[in-house]
N, C-alpha and C positions, 0 to 999 in steps of 0.2 A: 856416781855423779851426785853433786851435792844440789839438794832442790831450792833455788834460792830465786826470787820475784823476776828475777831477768829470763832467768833460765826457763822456768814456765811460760812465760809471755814469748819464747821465740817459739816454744812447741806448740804454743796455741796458735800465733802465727803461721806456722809449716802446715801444720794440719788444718786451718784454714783456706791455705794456698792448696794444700791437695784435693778437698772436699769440693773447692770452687773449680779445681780444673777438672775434676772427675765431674762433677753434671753437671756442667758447663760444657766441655768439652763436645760435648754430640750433637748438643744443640749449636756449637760456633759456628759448623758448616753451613747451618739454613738458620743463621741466629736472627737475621731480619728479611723482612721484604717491605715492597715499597705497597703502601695500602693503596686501593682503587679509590677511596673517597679520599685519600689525606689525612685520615684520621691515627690517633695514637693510640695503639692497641697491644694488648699481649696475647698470646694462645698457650697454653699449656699441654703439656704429652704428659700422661702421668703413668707409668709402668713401676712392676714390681720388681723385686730383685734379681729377677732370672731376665726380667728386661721386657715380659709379656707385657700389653695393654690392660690397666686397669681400669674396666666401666664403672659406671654410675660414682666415679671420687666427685666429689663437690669441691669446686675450687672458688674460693674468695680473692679479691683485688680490694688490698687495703683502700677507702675513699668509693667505691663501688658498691652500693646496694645490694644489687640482687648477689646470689648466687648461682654457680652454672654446674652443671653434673658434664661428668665426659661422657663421649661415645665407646661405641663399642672397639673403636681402634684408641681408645683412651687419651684423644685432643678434647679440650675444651674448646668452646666456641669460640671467636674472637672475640676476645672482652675490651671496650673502649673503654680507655681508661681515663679520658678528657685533660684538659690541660692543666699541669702545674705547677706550682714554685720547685726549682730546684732545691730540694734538702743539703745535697752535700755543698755544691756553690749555687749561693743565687745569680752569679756573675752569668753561670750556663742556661743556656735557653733551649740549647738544639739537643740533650739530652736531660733524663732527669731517670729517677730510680721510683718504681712500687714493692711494697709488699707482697704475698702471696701466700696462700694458708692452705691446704691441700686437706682435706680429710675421709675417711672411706671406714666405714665399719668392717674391723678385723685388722684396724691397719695405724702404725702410729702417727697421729697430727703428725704433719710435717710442712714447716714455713720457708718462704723463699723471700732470702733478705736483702734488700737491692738490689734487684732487678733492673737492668738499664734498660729503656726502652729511650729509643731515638723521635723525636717529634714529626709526625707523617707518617712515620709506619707501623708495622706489625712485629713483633720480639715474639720469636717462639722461641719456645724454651722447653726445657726433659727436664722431669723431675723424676729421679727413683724415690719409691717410698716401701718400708719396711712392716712386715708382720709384727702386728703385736703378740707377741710371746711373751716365754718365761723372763726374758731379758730385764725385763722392768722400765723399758725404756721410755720415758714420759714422753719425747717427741724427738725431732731430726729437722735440724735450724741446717741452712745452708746458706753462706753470704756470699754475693757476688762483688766483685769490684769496679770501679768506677771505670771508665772507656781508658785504654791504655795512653792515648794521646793525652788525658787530661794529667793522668800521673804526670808522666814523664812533665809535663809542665809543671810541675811542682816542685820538679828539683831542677830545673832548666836544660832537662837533656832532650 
């Protein structure tokens, strides 16, 4: 097959769409809940590649100061993540997208790129992260996509 700019931009797409439903996917099941105070929050789960709990990763929330270490079943705390402008539409109010930075000594930076969190509640989310090895691998970007209702409103289905 010949490698020409179309052709790479669907591979990059497909493997996007795989990446996003593979750690995504575990978290869909318990991907919200409804917060006791009303607040807008993420939690992160951060396990290794066999799917074990990894303690003490520090996870950042792009716009969020501190940072938070995981426990020993490897959730971070609930991070509120306070209110704000939608990136992708400023039109949407009732969801909007953070970042997410994950790091652990032994192990490669790995970011969580749009993130929906829905306004009121709490977004847990799974992130697997990878040994730093021989591999070389600088870091492990993973992109989520925007709430499937809002797609589809974009092509009018």
């Amino acid at each position: 097959m010949k490698l020409t700019r179309k052709n790479l931009l669907l591979a990059l797409a497909f493997l996007a769409l795989c990446v996003t439903g593979a750690v995504f996917a575990d978290g869909a099941r318990k991907a919200t809940q409804t917060s006791a105070q009303g607040q807008t929050s993420v939690r992160v789960e951060v396990v290794d590649e066999s799917g074990a709990p990894l303690h003490n990763a520090t996870v950042k929330v792009q716009g969020v100061d501190n940072r938070f270490l995981t426990d020993d079943k490897g959730n971070s705390p609930v991070i509120e993540t306070g209110a704000r402008r939608n990136a992708v539409d400023a039109t949407q109010t009732e969801w909007y997208c953070v970042n997410v930075l994950i790091e652990k000594e032994g192990y490669v930076p790995t970011f969580l790129i749009n993130v929906v969190v829905i306004s009121g509640q709490t977004r847990l989310v799974k992130a697997k992260v990878y040994a730093d090895d021989d591999s070389h691998l600088p870091y492990v970007c993973y992109v989520e996509s925007p709430p499937d209702d809002y797609l589809r409103s974009l092509v009018g289905k």
